[in-house]
C-alpha positions in Angstrom: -77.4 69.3 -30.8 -78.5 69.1 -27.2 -77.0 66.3 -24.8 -80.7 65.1 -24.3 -80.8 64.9 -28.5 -77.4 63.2 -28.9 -78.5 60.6 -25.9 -81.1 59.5 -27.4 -79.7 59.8 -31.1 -76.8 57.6 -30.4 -79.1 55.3 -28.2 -81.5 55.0 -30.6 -78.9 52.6 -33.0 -78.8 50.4 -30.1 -82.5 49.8 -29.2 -83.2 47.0 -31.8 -80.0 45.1 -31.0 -80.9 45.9 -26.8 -84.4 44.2 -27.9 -82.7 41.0 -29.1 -79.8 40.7 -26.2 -82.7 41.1 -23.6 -84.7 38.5 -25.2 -81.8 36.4 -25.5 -80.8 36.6 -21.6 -84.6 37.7 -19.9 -84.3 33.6 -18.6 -80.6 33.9 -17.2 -80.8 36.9 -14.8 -83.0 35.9 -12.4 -81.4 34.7 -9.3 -80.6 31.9 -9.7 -83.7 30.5 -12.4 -82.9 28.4 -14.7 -84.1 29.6 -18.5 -87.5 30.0 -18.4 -88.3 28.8 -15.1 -90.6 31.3 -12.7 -89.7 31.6 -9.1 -91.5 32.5 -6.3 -91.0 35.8 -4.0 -88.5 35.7 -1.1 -84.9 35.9 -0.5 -82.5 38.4 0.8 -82.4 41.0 -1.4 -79.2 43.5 -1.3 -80.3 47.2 -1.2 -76.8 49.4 -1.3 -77.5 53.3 -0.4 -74.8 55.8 -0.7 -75.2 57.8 2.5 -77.2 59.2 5.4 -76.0 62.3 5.2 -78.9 63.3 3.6 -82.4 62.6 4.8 -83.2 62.0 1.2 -81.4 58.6 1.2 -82.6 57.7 4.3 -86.4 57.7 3.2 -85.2 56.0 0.2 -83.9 52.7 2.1 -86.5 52.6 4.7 -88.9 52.8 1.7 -87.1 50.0 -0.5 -86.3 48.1 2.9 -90.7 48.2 4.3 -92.1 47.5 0.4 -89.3 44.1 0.0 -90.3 43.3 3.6 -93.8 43.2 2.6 -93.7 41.4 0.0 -91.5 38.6 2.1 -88.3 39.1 1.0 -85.4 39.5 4.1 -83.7 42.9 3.3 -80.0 43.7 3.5 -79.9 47.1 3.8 -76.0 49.0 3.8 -75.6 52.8 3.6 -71.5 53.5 2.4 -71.6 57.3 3.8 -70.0 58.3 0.3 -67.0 55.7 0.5 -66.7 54.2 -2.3 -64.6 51.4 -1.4 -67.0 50.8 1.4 -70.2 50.3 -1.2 -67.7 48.2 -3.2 -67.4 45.8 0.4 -70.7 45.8 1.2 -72.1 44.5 -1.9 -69.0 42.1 -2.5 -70.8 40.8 1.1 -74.5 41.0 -0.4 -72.9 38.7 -3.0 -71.2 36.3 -0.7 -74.0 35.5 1.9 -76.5 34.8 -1.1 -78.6 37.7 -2.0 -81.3 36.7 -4.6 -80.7 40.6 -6.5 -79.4 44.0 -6.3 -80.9 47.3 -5.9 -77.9 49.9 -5.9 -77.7 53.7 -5.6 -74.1 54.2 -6.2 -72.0 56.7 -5.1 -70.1 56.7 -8.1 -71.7 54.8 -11.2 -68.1 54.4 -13.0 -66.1 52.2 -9.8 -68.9 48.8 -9.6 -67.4 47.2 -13.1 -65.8 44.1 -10.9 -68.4 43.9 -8.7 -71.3 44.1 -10.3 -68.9 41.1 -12.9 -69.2 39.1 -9.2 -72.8 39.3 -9.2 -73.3 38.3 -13.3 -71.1 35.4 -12.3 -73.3 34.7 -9.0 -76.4 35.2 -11.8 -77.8 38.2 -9.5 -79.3 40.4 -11.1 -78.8 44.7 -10.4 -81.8 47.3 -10.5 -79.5 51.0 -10.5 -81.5 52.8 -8.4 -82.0 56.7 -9.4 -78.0 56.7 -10.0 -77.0 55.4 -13.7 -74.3 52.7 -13.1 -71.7 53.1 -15.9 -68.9 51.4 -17.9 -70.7 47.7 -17.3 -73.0 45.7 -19.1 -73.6 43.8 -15.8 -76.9 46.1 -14.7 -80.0 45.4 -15.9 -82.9 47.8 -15.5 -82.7 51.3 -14.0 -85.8 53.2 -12.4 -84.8 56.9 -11.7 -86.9 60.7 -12.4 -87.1 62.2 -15.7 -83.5 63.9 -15.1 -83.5 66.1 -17.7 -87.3 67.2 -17.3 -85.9 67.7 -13.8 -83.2 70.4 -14.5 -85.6 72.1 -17.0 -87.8 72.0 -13.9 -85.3 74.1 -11.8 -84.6 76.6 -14.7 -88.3 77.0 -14.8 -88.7 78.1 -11.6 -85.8 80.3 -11.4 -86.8 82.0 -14.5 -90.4 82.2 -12.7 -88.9 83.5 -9.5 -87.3 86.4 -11.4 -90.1 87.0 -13.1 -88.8 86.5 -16.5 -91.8 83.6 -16.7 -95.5 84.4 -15.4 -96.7 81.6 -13.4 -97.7 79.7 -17.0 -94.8 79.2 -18.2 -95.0 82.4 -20.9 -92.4 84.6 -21.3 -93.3 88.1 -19.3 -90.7 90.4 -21.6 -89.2 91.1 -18.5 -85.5 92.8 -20.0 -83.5 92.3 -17.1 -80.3 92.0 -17.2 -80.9 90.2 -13.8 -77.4 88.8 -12.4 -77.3 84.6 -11.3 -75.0 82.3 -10.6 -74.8 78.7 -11.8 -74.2 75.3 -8.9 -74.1 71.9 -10.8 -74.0 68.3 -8.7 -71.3 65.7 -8.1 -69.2 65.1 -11.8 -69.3 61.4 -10.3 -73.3 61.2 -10.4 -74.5 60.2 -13.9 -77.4 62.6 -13.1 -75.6 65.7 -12.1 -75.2 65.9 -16.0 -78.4 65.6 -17.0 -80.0 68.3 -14.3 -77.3 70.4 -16.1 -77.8 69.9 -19.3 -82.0 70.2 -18.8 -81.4 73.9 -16.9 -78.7 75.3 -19.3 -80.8 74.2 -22.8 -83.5 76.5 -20.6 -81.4 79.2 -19.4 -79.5 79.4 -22.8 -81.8 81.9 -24.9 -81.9 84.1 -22.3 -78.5 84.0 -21.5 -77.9 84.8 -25.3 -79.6 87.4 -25.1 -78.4 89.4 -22.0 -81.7 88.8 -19.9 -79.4 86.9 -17.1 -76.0 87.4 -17.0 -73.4 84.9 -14.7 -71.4 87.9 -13.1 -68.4 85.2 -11.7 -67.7 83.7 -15.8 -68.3 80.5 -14.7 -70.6 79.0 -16.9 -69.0 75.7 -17.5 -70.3 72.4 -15.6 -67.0 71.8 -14.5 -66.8 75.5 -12.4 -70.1 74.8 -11.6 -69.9 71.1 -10.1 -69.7 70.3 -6.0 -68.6 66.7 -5.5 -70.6 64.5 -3.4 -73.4 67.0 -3.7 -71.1 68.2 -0.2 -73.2 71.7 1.2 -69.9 73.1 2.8 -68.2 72.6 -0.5 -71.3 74.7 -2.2 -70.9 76.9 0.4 -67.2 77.6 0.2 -67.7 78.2 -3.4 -70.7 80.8 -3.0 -68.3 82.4 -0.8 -65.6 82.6 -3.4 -68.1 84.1 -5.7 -69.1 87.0 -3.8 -65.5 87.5 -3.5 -65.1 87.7 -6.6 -68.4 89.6 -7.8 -68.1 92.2 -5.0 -70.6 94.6 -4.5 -72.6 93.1 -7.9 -75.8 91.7 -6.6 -77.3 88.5 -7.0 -81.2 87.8 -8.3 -81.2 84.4 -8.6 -78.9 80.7 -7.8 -79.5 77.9 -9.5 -79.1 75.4 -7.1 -80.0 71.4 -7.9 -80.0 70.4 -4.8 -81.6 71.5 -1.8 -78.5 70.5 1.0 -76.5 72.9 -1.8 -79.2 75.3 -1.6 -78.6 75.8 2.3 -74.8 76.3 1.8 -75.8 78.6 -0.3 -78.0 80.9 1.3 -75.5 80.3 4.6 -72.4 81.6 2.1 -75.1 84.8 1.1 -76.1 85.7 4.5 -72.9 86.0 5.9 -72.1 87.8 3.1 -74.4 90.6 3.6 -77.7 89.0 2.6 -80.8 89.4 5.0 -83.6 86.9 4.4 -85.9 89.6 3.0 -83.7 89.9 -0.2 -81.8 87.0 -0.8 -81.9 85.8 -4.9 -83.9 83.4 -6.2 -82.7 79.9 -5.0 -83.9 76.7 -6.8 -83.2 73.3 -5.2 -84.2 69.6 -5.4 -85.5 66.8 -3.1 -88.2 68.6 -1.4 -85.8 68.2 2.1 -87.9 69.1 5.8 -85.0 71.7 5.6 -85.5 73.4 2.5 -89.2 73.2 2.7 -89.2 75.2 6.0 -86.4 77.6 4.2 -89.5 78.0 1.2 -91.9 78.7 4.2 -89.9 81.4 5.5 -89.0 82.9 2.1 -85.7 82.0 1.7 -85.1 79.3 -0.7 -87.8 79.8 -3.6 -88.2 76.1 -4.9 -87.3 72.9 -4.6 -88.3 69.7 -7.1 -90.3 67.0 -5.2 -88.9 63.5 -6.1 -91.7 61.1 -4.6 -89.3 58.6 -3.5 -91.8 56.2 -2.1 -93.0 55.9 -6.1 -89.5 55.3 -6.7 -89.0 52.6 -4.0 -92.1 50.9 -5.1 -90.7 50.5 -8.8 -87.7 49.7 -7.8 -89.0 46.3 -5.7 -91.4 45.7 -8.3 -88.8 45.4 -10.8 -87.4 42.8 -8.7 -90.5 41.1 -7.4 -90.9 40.8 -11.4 -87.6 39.3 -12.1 -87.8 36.5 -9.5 -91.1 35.7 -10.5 -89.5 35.3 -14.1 -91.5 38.1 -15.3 -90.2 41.1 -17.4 -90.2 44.7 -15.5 -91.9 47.3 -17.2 -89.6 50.1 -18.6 -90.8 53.1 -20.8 -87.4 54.3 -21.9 -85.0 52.4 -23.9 -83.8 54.9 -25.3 -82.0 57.7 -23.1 -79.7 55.9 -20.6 -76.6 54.9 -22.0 -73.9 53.7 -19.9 -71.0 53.4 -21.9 -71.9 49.3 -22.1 -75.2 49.1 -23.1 -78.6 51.1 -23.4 -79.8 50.3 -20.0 -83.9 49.9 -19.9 -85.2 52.3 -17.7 -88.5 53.6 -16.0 -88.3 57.1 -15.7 -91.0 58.7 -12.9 -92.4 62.7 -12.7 -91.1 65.0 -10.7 -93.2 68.4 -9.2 -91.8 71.6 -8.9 -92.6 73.0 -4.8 -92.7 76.4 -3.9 -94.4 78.2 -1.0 -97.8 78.4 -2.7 -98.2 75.0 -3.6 -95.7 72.9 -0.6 -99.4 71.6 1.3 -101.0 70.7 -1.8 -98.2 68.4 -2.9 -96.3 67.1 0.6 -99.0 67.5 3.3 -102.1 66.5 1.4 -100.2 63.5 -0.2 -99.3 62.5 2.9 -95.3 62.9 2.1 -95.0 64.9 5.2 -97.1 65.9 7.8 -97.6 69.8 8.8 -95.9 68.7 12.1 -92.3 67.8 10.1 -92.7 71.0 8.6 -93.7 73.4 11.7 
């Protein structure tokens, strides 16, 4: 059976008994309501953000940070630049000078047990934010992309790219064998798993069958895994790989994330690459970077997260729960973290390539053509 499948198999058992603890505890989790009584808006609200090292989590805060502010909350915004024990400090502090909730993008989801036990004895309640928080029943809704619709996404368009898929999504007939190589996220990330598990239930027929063909062996998510999501790490390893590989060429990299994706194509031209032939490179994020690499015909794709939708659902959650409303969630089903099946709104994602990059970030207004010239 699928990971996806088994998720939601073993979730499923738990949805009627989730039902009846939420509905049990929907009074005690709202800053500091009593049961059943509404509040209204304001507060400090504790917004914890993993890093700045990429520009991905920077738009993320500023986003959560302007749509609290607007609603009249006071923000306390704390980036951890991928240390955990930093996070764990700052939002010990969020708890200590009175923050009314938590919105937390962890760095990694299995290290906030005590914590987020401070802030269920403080009656604060958490919103994960994109990353799962594991191993505690002390979190209460998560809002994150359709992770798994987002690694099929990036097997899509590699298998586009290579022309194994026309530009419908049919299958061309298109033999190969054509030789790729397989990158998988941080093994800390809760998500890293689920981009994995979405590409490689793509990739696998044709795998099977001899149409692509891993020249390294390393088809296992631990081979494949770069902690932190680090680009010199992704590099070094791309590095190895031709090493290893020789004079075999490359067609296509699945990359899932686009700061991989440029360690990556750094590793392959040094390595003999010129831009005019370098494999098939999927990423994620939708990056200035990566979208000027897809201009120039580098990288070949990237999947755009709109992280100002994911900002906005994300304070909505919490403008609901400290007016003693229930969020909206429209997955209770997928997300389990070890504790609990944690309710969860799930967003689309958009797969980005050079034909389509103005249609979906310049006309939407994500970027301007100025960021990107």
């Amino acid at each position: 059976m699928k990971k996806h499948s088994m998720l939601k198999a073993v979730a499923g058992a738990g949805v009627l008994a989730l039902g009846i603890g939420l509905a049990g505890c929907a009074g005690d989790r709202t800053g500091g309501a009593a049961p059943g009584e509404s509040q209204e808006a304001g507060g400090i609200i504790g917004v914890a953000m993993p890093t700045q090292q990429s520009e991905r989590w920077i738009a993320d805060g500023n986003n959560v940070k302007s749509q609290l502010e607007e609603l009249g909350y006071q923000v306390d915004l704390q980036y951890a630049n991928d240390d955990i024990p930093t996070q764990v400090s700052q939002i010990e502090n969020m708890i200590t000078t009175g923050a009314k909730a938590l919105i937390i993008a962890s760095i990694d989801g299995t290290t906030l047990t005590d914590v987020l036990q401070q802030a269920k004895d403080a009656n604060i309640p958490v919103i994960a934010y994109d990353r799962l928080i594991n191993g505690t029943a002390n979190v209460d809704y998560y809002t994150t992309f359709d992770n798994y619709k987002v690694g099929v996404q990036q097997a899509t368009s590699l298998l586009t790219g290579l022309g194994v898929l026309d530009a419908s999504g049919a299958d061309t007939g298109a033999a190969g064998p054509f030789n790729v190589e397989l990158f998988a996220g941080s093994p800390d990330d809760n998500n890293a798993t689920f981009f994995w598990q979405g590409a490689i239930d793509t990739l696998q027929p044709y795998l099977d069958k001899g149409t692509l063909v891993v020249p390294s062996g390393q088809t296992e998510f631990g081979q494949a895994a770069i902690l932190r999501w680090l680009p010199e790490t992704a590099q070094k390893r791309m590095e190895n790989i031709l090493t290893v590989i020789g004079g075999t060429k490359l067609n296509g990299v699945l990359s899932p994330y686009d700061g991989l994706s440029i360690g990556i194509i750094s590793a392959l031209t040094s390595g003999g690459y010129s831009a005019s032939d370098l494999p098939v490179i999927t990423g994620q994020d939708a990056e200035v970077g990566s979208i000027k690499s897809i201009i120039a015909g580098e990288q070949y794709s990237t999947i755009f997260k709109d992280t100002r939708e994911l900002a906005k659902q994300a304070v909505t959650m919490v403008d609901d729960i400290r007016k003693g409303e229930t969020p909206e969630v429209n997955d209770e089903e997928t997300y389990d973290n070890g504790e609990k099946i944690v309710p969860s709104y799930l967003l689309e994602s958009t797969i980005v390539t050079k034909d389509n990059y103005k249609e979906i970030l310049v006309d939407s207004g994500y970027y301007t053509e100025a960021d990107l010239g």
